[in-house]
C-alpha positions as CSV (number, residue, x, y, z in Angstrom):
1,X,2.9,-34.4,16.7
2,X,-0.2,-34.5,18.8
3,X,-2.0,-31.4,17.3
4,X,-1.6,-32.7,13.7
5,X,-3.4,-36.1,14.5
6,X,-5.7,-33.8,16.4
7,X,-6.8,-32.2,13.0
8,X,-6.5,-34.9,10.7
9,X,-9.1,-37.0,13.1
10,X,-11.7,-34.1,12.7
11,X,-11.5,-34.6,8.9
12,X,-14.5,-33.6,6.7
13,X,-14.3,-34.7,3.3
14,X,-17.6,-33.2,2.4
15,X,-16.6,-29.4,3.8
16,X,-12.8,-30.2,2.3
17,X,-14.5,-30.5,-1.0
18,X,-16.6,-27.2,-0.7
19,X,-13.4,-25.1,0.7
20,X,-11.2,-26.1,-2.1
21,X,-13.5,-25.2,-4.3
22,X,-14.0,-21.9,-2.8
23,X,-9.7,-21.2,-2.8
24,X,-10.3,-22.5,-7.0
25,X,-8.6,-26.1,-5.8
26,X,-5.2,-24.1,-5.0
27,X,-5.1,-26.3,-2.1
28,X,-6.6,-29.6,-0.8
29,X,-8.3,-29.0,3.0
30,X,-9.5,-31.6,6.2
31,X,-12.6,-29.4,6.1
32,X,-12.0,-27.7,9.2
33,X,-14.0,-24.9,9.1
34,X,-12.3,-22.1,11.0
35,X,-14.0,-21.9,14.4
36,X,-14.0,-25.7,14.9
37,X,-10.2,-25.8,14.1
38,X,-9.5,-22.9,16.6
39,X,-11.6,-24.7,19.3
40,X,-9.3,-27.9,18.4
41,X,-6.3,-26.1,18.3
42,X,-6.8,-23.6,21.3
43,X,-5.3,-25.4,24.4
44,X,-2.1,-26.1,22.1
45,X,-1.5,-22.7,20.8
46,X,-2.1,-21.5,24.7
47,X,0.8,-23.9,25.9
48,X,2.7,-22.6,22.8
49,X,5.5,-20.6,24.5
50,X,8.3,-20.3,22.5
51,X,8.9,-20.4,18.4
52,X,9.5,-24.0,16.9
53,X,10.4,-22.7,13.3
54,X,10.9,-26.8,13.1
55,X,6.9,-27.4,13.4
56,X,6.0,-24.6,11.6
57,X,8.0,-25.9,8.5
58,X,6.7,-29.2,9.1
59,X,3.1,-27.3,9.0
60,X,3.4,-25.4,5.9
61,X,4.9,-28.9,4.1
62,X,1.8,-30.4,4.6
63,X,-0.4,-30.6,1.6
64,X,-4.1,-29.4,3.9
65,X,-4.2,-26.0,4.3
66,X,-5.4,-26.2,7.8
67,X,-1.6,-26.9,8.6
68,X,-0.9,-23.7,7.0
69,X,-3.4,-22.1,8.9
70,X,-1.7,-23.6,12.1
71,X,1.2,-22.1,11.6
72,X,0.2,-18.3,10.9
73,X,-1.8,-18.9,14.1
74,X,1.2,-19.9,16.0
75,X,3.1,-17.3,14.3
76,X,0.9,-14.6,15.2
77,X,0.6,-15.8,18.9
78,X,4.4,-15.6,19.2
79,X,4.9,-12.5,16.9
80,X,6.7,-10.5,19.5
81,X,9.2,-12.8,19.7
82,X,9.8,-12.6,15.9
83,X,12.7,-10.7,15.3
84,X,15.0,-9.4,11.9
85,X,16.8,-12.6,11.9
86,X,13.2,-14.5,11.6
87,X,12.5,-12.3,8.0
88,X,14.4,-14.9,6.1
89,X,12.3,-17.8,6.8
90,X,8.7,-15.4,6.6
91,X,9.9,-15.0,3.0
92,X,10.1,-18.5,3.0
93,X,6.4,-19.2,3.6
94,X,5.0,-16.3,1.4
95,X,6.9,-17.3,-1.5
96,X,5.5,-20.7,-1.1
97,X,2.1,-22.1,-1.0
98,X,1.2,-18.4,-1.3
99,X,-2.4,-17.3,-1.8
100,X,-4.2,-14.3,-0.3
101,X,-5.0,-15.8,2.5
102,X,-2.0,-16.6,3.7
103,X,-0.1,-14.0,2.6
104,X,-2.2,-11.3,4.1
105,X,-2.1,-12.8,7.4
106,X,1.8,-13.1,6.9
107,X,1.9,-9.2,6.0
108,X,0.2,-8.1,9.6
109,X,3.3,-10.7,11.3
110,X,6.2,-9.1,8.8
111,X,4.6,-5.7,9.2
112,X,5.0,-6.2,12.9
113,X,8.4,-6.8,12.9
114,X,8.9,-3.8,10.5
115,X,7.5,-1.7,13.2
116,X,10.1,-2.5,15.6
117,X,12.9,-3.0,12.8
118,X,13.5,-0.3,10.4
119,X,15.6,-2.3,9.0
120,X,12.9,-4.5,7.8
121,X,11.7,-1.5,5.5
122,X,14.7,-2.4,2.7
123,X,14.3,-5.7,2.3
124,X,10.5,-4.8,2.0
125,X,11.3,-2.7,-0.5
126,X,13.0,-5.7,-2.4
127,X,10.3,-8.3,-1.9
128,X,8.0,-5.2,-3.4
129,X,9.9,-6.0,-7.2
130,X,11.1,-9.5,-5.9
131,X,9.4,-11.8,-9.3
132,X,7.1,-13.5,-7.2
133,X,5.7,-10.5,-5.6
């Protein structure tokens, strides 16, 4: 995939260093800070039309958390397409690789679809006194 040899090239070990240290080494990074990956990753989130829960797997596997950071971006871009049936694999991706920073972004998508599914609100209510909540 294009983007992800996109990122890798703009590698900074010296940054990755400084933003690992600043997540307390939960995660390796490229050193990306967040402005220059949106600028890199702008023209392919804008051509981003319809939800590849494929490639956002395949991002969140990846051990640099700019990948993860991909993904709530193209999540978030395509959130109104998120539906009940998408809950499942959100779970998925909080409950791993969690940290706040993804896991707060995630709550804005999942609270999203909440809004539009009621539904959403019980199995909230489980993830609420799910173990790794």
């Amino acid at each position: 995939m294009e983007i992800i040899d996109v990122l890798k090239s703009a590698a900074n070990p010296e940054k990755a260093t400084s933003m690992s240290a600043y997540m307390r080494e939960q995660f390796p990074f490229l050193g990306i800070p967040t402005p220059e990956r949106k600028k890199l990753c702008h023209e392919f989130l804008k051509a981003q039309k319809s939800l590849d829960w494929k490639f956002i797997f395949c991002c969140w596997e990846l051990p640099q958390r700019e990948y993860q950071y991909l993904a709530i971006d193209c999540l978030v871009k395509l959130k109104k397409q998120l539906t009940l049936d998408d809950i499942p694999n959100l779970q998925k991706l909080v409950t791993e690789k969690s940290w706040w920073d993804s896991v707060d972004a995630l709550d804005a998508i999942v609270g999203d679809i909440a809004l539009r599914y009621t539904e959403v609100n019980d199995i909230l209510l489980q993830w609420s006194v799910h173990e790794n909540m």
